[in-house]
C-alpha positions as CSV (number, residue, x, y, z in Angstrom):
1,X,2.3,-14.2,-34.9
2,X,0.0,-14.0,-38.3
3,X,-3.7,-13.8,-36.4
4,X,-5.9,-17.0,-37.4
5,X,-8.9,-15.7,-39.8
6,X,-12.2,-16.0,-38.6
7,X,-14.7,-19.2,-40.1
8,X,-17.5,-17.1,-41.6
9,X,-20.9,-18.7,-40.0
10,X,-23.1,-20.1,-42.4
11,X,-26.4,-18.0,-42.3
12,X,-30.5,-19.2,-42.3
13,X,-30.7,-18.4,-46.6
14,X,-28.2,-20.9,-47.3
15,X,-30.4,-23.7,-45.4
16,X,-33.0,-22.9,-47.0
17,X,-31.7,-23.4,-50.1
18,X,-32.1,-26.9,-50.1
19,X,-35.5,-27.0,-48.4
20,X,-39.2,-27.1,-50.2
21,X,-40.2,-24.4,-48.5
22,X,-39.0,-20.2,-47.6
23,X,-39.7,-19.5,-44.2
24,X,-38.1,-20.8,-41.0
25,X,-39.2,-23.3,-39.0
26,X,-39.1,-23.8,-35.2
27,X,-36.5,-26.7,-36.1
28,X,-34.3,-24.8,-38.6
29,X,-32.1,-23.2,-35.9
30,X,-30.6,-26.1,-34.3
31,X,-30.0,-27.8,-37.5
32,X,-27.8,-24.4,-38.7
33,X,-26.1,-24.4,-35.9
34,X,-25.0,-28.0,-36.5
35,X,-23.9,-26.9,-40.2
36,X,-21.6,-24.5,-38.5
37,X,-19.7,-26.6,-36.8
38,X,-19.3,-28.8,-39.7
39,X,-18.3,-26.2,-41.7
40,X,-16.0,-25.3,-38.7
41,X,-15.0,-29.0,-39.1
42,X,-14.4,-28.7,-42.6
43,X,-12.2,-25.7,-42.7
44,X,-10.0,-26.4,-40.1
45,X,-8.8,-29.8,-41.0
46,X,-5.1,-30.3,-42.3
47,X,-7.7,-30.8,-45.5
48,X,-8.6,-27.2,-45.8
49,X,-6.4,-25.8,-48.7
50,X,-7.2,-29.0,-50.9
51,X,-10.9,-28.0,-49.9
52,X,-10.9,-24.5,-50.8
53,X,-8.8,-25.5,-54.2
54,X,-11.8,-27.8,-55.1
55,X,-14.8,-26.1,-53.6
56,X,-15.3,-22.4,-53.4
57,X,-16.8,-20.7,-50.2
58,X,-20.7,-21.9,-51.2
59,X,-19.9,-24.8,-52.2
60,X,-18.5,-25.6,-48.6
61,X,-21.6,-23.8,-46.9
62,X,-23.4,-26.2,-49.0
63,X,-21.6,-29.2,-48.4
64,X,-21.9,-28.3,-44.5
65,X,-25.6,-28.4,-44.7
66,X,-25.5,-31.2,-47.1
67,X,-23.9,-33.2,-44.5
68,X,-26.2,-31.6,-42.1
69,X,-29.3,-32.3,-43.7
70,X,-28.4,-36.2,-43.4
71,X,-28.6,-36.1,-40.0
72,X,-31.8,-34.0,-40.0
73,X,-33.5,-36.9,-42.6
74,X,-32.1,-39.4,-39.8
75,X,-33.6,-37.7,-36.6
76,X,-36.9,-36.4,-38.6
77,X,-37.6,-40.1,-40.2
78,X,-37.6,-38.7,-43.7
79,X,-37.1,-41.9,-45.3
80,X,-34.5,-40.2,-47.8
81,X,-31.6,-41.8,-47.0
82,X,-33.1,-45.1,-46.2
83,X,-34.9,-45.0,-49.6
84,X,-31.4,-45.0,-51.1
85,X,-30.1,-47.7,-48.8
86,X,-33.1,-50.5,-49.8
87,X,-32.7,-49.9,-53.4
88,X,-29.4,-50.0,-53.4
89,X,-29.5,-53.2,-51.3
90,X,-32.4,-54.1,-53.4
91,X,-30.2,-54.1,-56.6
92,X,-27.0,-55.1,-55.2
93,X,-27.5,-57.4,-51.8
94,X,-25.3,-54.5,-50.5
95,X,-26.8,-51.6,-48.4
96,X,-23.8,-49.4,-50.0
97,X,-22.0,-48.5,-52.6
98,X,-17.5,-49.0,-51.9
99,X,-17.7,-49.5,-47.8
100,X,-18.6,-52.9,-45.7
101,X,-19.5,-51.8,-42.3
102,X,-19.3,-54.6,-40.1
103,X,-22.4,-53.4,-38.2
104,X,-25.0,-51.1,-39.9
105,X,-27.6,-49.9,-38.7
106,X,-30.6,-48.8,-40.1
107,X,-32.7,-45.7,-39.9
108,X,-29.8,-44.2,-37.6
109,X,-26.2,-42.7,-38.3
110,X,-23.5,-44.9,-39.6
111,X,-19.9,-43.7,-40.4
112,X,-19.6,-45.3,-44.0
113,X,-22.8,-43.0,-44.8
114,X,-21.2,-40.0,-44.3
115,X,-18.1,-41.5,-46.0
116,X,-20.3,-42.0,-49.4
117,X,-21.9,-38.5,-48.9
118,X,-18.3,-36.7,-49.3
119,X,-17.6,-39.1,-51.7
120,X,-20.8,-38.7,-53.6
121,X,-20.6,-34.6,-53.0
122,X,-17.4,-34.6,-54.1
123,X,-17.9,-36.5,-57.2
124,X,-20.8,-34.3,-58.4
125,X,-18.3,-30.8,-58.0
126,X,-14.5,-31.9,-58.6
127,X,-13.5,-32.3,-62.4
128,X,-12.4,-35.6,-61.6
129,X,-14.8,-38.4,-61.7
130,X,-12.4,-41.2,-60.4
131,X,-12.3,-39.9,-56.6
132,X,-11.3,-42.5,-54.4
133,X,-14.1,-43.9,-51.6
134,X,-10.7,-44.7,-49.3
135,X,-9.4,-41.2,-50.3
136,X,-8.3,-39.8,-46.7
137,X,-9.9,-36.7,-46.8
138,X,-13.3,-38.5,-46.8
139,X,-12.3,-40.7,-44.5
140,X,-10.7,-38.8,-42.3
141,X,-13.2,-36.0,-42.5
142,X,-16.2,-38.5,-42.5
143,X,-14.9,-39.6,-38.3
144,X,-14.8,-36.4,-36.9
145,X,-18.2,-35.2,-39.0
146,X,-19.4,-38.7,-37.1
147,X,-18.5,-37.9,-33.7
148,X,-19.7,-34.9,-33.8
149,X,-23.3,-35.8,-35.1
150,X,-23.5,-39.1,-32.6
151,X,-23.1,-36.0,-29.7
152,X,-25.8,-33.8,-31.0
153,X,-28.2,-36.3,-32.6
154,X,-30.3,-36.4,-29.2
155,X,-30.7,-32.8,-28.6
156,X,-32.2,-32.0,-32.0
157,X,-35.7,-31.9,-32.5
158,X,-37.6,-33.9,-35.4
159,X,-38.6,-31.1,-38.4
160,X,-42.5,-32.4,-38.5
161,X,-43.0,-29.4,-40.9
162,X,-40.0,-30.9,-43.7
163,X,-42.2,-34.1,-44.0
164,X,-45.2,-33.4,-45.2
165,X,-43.3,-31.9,-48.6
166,X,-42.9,-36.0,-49.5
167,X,-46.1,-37.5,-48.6
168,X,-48.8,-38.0,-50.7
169,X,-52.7,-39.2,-49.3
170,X,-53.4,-42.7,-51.2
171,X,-56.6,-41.0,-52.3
172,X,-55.2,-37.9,-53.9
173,X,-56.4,-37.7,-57.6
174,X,-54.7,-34.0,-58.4
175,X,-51.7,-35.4,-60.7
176,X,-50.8,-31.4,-60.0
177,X,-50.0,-32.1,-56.8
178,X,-47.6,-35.3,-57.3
179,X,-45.7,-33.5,-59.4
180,X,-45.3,-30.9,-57.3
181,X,-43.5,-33.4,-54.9
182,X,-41.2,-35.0,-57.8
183,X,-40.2,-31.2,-58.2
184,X,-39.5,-31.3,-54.4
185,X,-38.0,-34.3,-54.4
186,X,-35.6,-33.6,-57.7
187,X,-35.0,-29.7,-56.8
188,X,-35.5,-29.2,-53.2
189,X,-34.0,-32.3,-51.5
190,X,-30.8,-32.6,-49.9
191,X,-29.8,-35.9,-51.3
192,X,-30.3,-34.2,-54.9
193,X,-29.8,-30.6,-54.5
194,X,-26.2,-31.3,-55.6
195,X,-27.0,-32.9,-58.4
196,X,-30.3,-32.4,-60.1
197,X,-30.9,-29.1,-57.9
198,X,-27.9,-27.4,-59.4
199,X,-28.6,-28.6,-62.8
200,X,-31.8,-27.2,-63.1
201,X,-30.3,-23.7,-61.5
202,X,-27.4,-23.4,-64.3
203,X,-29.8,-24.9,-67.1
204,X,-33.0,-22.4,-65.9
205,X,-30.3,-19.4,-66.4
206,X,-29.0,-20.6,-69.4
207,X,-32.2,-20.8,-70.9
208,X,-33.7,-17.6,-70.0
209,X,-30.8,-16.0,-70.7
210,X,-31.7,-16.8,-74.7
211,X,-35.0,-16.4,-74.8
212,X,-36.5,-13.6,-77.4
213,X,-36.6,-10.3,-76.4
214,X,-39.9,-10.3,-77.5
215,X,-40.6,-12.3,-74.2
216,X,-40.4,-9.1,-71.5
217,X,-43.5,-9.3,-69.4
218,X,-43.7,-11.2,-66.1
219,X,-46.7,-13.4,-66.7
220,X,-44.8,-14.4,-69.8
221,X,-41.2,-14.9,-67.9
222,X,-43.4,-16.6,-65.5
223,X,-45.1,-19.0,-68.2
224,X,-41.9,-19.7,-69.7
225,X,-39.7,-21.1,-66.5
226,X,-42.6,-23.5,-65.9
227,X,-42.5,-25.2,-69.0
228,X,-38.9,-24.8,-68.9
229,X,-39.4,-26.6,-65.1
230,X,-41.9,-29.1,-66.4
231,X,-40.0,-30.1,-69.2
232,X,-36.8,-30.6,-67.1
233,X,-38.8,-32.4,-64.0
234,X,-39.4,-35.3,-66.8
235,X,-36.4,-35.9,-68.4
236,X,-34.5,-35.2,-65.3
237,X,-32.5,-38.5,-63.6
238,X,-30.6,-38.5,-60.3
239,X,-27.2,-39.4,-60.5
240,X,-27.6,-41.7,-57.4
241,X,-29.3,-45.2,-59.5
242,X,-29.7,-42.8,-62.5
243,X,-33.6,-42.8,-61.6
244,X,-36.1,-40.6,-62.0
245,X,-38.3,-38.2,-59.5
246,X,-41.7,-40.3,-59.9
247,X,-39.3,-43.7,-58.9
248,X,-38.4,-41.7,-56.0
249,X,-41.1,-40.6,-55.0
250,X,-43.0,-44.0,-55.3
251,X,-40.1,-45.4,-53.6
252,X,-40.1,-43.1,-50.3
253,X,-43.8,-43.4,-50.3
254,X,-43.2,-47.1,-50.6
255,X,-44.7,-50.5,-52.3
256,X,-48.2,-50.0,-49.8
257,X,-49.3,-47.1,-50.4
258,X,-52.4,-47.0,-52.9
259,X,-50.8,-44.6,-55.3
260,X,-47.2,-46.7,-55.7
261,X,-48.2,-48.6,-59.0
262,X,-49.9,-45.2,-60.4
263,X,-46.7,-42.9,-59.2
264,X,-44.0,-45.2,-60.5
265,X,-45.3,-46.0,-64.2
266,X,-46.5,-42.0,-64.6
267,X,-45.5,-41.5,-68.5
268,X,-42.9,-40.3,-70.1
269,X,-43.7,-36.1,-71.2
270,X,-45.3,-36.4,-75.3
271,X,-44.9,-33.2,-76.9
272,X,-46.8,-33.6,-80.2
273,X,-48.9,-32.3,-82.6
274,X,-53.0,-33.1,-82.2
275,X,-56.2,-31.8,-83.6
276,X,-59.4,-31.5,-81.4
277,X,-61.9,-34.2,-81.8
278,X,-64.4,-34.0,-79.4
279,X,-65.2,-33.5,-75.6
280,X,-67.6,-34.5,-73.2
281,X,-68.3,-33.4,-69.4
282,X,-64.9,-34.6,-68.3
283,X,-62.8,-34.8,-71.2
284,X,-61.2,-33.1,-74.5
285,X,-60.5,-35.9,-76.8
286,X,-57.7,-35.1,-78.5
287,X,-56.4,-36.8,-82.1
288,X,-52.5,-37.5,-82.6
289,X,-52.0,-36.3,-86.1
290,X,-49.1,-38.7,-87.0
291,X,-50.7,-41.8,-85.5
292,X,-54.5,-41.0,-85.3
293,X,-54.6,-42.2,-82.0
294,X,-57.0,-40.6,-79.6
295,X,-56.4,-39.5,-76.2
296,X,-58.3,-38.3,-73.2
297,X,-57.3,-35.3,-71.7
298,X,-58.9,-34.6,-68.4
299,X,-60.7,-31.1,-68.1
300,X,-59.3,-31.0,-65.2
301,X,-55.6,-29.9,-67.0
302,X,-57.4,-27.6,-69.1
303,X,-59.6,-25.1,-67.2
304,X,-57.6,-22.2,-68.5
305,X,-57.3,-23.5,-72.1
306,X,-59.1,-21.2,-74.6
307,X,-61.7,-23.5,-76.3
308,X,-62.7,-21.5,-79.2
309,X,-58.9,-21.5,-80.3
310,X,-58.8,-25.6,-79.9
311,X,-61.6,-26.3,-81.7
312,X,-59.8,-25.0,-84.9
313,X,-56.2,-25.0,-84.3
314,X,-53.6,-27.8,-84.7
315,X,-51.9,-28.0,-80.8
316,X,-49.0,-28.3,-80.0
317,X,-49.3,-29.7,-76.3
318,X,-47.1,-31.4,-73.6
319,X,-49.0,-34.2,-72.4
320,X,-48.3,-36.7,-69.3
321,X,-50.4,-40.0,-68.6
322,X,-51.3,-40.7,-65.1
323,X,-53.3,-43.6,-64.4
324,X,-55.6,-44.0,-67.3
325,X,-56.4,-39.9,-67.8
326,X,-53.8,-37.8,-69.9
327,X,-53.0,-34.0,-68.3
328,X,-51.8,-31.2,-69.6
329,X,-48.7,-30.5,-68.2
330,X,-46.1,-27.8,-70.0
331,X,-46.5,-26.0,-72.9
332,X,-49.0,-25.4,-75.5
333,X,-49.1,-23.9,-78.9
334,X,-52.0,-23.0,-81.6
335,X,-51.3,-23.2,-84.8
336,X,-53.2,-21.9,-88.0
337,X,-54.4,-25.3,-89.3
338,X,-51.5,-25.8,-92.1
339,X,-52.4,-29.2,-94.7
340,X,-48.9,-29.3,-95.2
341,X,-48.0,-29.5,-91.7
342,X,-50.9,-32.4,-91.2
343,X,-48.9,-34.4,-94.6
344,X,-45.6,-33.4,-92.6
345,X,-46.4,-34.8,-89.5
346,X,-48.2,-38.2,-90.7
347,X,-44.8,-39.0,-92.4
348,X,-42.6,-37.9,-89.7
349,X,-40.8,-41.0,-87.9
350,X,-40.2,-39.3,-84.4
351,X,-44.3,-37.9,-84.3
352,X,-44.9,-41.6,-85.5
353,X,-43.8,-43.4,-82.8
354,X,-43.9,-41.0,-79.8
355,X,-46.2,-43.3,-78.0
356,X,-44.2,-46.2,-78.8
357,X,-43.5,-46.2,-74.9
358,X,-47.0,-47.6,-73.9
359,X,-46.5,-50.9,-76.1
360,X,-43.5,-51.9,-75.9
361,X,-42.8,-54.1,-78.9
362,X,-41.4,-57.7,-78.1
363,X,-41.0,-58.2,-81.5
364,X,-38.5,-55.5,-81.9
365,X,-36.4,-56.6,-79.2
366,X,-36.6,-60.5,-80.7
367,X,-35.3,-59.1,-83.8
368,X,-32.3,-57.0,-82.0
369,X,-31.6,-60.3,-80.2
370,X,-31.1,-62.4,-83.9
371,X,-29.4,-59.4,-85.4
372,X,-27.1,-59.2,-82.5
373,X,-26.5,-63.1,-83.0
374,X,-25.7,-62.8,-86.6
375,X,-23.6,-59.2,-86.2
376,X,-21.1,-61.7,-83.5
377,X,-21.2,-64.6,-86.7
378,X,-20.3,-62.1,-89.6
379,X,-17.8,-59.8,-87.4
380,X,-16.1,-62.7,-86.2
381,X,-17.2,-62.9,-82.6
382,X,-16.8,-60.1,-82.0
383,X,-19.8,-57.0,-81.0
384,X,-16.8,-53.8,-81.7
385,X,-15.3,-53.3,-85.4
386,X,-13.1,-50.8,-86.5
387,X,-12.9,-49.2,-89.4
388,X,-12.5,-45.4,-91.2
389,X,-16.1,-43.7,-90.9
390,X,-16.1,-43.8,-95.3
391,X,-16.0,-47.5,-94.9
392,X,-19.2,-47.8,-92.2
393,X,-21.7,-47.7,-94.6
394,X,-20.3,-50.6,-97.0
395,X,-19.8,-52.3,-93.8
396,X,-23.4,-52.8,-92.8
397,X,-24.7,-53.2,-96.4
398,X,-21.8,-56.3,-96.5
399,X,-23.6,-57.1,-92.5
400,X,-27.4,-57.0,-94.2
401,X,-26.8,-58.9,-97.1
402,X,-25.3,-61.5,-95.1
403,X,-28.5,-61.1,-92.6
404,X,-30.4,-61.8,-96.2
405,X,-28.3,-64.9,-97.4
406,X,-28.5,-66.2,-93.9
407,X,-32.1,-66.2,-93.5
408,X,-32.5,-67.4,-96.8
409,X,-30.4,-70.4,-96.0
410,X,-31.7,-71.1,-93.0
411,X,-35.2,-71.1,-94.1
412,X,-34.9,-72.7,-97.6
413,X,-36.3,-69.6,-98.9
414,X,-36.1,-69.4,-102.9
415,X,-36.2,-65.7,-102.6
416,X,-34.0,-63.7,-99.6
417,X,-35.9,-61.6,-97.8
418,X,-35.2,-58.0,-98.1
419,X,-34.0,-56.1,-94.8
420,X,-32.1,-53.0,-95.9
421,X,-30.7,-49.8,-93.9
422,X,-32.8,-46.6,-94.5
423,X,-30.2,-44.0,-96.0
424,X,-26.3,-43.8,-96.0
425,X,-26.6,-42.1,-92.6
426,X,-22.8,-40.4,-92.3
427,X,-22.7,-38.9,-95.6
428,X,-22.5,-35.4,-93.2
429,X,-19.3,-36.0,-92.0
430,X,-16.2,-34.2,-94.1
431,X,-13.4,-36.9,-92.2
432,X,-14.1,-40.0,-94.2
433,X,-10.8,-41.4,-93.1
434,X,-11.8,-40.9,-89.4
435,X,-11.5,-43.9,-87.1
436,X,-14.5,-45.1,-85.3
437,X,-16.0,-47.8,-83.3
438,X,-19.1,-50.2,-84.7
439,X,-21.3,-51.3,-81.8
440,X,-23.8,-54.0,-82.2
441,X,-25.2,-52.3,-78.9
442,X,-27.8,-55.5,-78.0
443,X,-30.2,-53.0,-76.3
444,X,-30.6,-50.7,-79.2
445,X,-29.2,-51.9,-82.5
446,X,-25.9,-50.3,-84.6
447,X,-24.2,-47.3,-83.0
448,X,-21.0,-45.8,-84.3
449,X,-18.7,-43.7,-81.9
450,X,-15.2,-42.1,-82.4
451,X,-12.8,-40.3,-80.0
452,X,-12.7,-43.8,-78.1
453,X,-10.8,-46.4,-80.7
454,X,-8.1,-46.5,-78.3
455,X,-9.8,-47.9,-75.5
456,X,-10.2,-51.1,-77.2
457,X,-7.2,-53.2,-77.0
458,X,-8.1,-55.8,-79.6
459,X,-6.5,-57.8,-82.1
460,X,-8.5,-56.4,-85.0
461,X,-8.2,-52.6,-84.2
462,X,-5.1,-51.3,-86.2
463,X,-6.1,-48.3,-84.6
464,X,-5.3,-49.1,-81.4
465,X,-2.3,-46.4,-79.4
466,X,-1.2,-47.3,-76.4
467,X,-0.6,-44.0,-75.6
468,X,-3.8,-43.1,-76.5
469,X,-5.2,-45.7,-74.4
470,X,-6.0,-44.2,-70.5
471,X,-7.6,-40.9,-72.0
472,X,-9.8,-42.8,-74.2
473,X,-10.7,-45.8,-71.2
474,X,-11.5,-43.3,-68.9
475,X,-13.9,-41.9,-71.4
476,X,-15.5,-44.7,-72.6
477,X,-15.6,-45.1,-68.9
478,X,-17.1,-42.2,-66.9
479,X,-18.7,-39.8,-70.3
480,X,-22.6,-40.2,-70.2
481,X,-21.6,-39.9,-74.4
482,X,-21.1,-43.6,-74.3
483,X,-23.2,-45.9,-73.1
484,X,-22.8,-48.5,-70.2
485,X,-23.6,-51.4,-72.7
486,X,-20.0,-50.6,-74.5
487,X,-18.6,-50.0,-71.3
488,X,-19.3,-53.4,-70.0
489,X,-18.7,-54.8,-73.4
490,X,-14.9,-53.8,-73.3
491,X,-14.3,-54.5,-69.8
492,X,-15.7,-57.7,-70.1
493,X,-13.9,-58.5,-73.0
494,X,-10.8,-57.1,-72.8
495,X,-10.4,-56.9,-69.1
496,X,-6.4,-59.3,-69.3
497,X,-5.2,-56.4,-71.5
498,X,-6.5,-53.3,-69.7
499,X,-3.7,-51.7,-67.3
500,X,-5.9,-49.8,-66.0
501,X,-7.2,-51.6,-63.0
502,X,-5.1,-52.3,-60.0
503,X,-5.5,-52.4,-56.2
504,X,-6.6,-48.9,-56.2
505,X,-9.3,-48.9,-59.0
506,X,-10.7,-52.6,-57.7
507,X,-13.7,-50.8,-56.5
508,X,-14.8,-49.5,-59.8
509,X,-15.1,-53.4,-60.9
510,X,-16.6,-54.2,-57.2
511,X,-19.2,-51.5,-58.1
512,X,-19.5,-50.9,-62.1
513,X,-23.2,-50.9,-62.5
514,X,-23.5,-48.7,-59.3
515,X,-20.7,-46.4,-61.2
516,X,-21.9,-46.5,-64.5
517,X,-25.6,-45.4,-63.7
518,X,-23.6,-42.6,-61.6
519,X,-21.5,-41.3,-64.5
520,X,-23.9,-42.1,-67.4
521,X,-27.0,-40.8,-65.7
522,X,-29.0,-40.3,-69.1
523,X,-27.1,-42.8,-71.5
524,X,-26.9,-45.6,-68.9
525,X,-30.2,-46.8,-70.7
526,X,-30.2,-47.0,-74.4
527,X,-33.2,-46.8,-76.8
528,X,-34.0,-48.8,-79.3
529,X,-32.9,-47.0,-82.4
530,X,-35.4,-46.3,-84.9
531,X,-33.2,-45.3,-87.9
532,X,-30.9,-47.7,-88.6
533,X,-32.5,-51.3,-90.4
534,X,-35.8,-51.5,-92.0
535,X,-37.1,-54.9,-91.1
536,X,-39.5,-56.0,-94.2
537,X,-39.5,-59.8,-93.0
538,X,-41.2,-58.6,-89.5
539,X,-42.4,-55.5,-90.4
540,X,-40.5,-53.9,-87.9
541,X,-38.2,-50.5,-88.0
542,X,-35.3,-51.0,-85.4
């Protein structure tokens, strides 16, 4: 009889892993110990060879003390998990995503939770985005994972230490130090190790792994994975809502504490180019070359800043606005002071309107809104239209012109106004017979998209091949290439003519918002684009 091999146990490192902090805590043992037997769990299931085909030997030590690390969160009163559960409730009337318990219960284990957390885990490290909730390994797994944690739940001790790594005093000023939580929260959390955690691992490696040569001595390795950190903690989104550390943060610190309103609308990061101004006790008044605007950067961010060099330099600087002071935060560069850098910058449209995020322009969006309306009149209903990429650009000059005549019309105007597109903008591409999709994309203006024309099973696409057609819907669907907007768009309009969705994919059309932040994590919200029209008649770009 062929002897049974032996589960290798799951050691202290690995728990770590996916804590803020490096050394052990009284609690840390009990919680390992639990791990084990999930993993024990895990690998002796009639599952196991479907497991160990997905996930290799650390990714099921990590999914063991994933799972693990719920229950921790649970007995501790983290307030991960049940940050999750309100906003999801708070933006779907559901407390979760694909399962209807008939009881839940707050703040405590539930079954269906640790169904979503395979499913969730599972999504993040198979190939295949379009993993079943109902699937039976998860719900098979998810019972016996269950039973096991309602037997230990009240011998484990709370891990007082884990909680202070979230919190925040209401007074705190440092914006140092509530960053240093978003990085906890994005990097060192359970709930996102999988997700953001990893990312940041593979991406940190990737990115040293190029840097110059040049760059050999620690303190400059050092310097060089913290703006590499910094720059990630603010672009970074978690797959789960597709939000970002600061919402979290604000979120699990929750709508009464004094620092919520402060915490949740921290800015984006600027990385620009400024010239020094002045400075008084508290502050280095720094001036944007492209816009002229003047910020106030608190001394506070800039205590090891050499002043002499500022004084004379153009700066390039990462900069984040908390509350009404701007900090240093990132990298900065100095710059010989170069006039033709000064005349490059003043006519450069992305240094122009890299603080377009602290006024948002209603005006803009008015004007998307009656170009959208008279894209649907000239395409014929219709927001999609299909066409070689060497007939786009005729297209929209055909689209503006009618834009002009329109207005004109409308207005009684004896001359038409004069909104025209900026540049023929796919001159680059060699394919001119290429077939692509035209999006009127209501949030951000024209977008043009190929390797998709088959997802769209519409009366005016000649393109259209049936054959073609699940590769490209799944695309459209689950690639953070394409947006949501054109997700929804297709789905909403062609939804009778899709064979795609059936008893066993109901649930991505009982959950498509949920599913669509989850798989389009950085596209999921578009920006208004800034290339496409020049708007003379409101003196608007869009």
């Amino acid at each position: 009889m062929k002897k049974k091999k032996k589960i290798e146990k799951i050691y202290i490192k690995t728990w770590l892993d996916i804590k803020p902090y490096t050394k052990q805590t009284s609690s840390d043992n009990y919680y390992l110990e639990v791990a084990n037997k999930v993993k024990n769990i895990l690998l002796s299931s009639k599952y196991k060879n479907e497991l160990i085909e997905t996930l290799d030997d650390d990714f099921i030590d990590l999914l063991s003390v994933f799972l693990t690390s719920y229950l921790e969160d649970i007995v501790s009163e983290l307030n991960i998990w049940s940050t999750f559960i309100h906003l999801h409730n708070k933006l779907y009337n559901k407390l979760l995503p694909f399962y209807k318990p008939s009881e839940y219960k707050r703040n405590d284990l539930n079954y269906e939770d640790i169904c979503f957390l395979l499913w969730y885990y599972m999504s993040l490290t198979e190939d295949d985005p379009l993993l079943e909730p109902d699937h039976e390994i998860v719900i098979n797994l998810a019972e016996e994972i269950f039973n096991l944690f309602l037997k230990t739940k009240d011998k484990l001790p709370k891990n007082k230490f884990l909680k202070q790594f979230y919190y925040i005093d209401g007074n705190e000023e440092n914006f140092y130090k509530i960053r240093d939580i978003i990085q906890n929260i994005l990097f060192s959390t359970y709930l996102f190790f999988p997700d953001t955690g990893i990312d940041y691992i593979y991406k940190l490696e990737n990115f040293m792994i190029k840097l110059p040569e040049k760059i050999n001595m620690p303190e400059d390795i050092i310097k060089m994975k913290n703006i590499f950190k910094n720059d990630f903690t603010w672009k970074a989104r978690t797959k789960l809502l597709s939000l970002k550390g600061n919402e979290w943060l604000a979120e699990m610190l929750g709508d009464n504490h004094p620092l919520y309103d402060a915490i949740k609308k921290i800015s984006p990061k600027v990385t620009s180019h400024f010239l020094f101004e002045s400075e008084d006790e508290n502050y280095v008044y720094l001036k944007h070359i492209a816009t002229d605007k003047i910020l106030n950067v608190t001394k506070k961010s800039m205590l090891d800043v050499p002043f002499d060099i500022l004084k004379k330099d153009i700066l390039l600087i990462d900069l984040i606005k908390f509350k009404e002071d701007w900090w240093f935060s990132g990298g900065i560069y100095f710059i010989d002071y170069d006039e033709d850098l000064i005349v490059e910058e003043k006519q450069s449209l992305s240094s122009k309107t890299a603080f377009s995020f602290l006024s948002p322009k209603r005006e803009v969006k008015e004007v998307l809104n009656w170009h959208c309306d008279y894209f649907k009149e000239f395409n014929k209903g219709s927001l999609v239209a299909f066409m070689p990429l060497n007939e786009v650009n005729s297209f929209l000059k055909n689209f503006l012109e009618y834009i002009n005549e329109s207005i004109a019309k409308k207005y009684g105007l004896s001359d038409k106004p004069t909104i025209l597109m900026q540049n023929n903008l796919f001159d680059e591409f060699e394919d001119g017979s290429m077939p692509v999709v035209v999006f009127f994309n209501p949030e951000s203006g024209i977008e043009i998209y190929y390797d998709i024309i088959s997802a769209f099973p519409a009366e005016n696409n000649p393109y259209f091949d049936e054959e073609d057609f699940d590769w490209d819907f799944e695309d459209l669907l689950t690639s953070d290439d394409y947006p949501a907007t054109l997700a929804k768009y297709c789905i909403e309009n062609f939804r009778d003519k899709i064979d795609f969705f059936n008893d066993e994919t109901e649930y991505i059309i009982e959950n498509l918002d949920f599913l669509l932040r989850f798989w389009k994590v950085h596209s999921y919200y578009s920006n208004v684009n800034s290339y496409v029209f020049v708007d003379t008649m409101h003196n608007e770009q869009i």
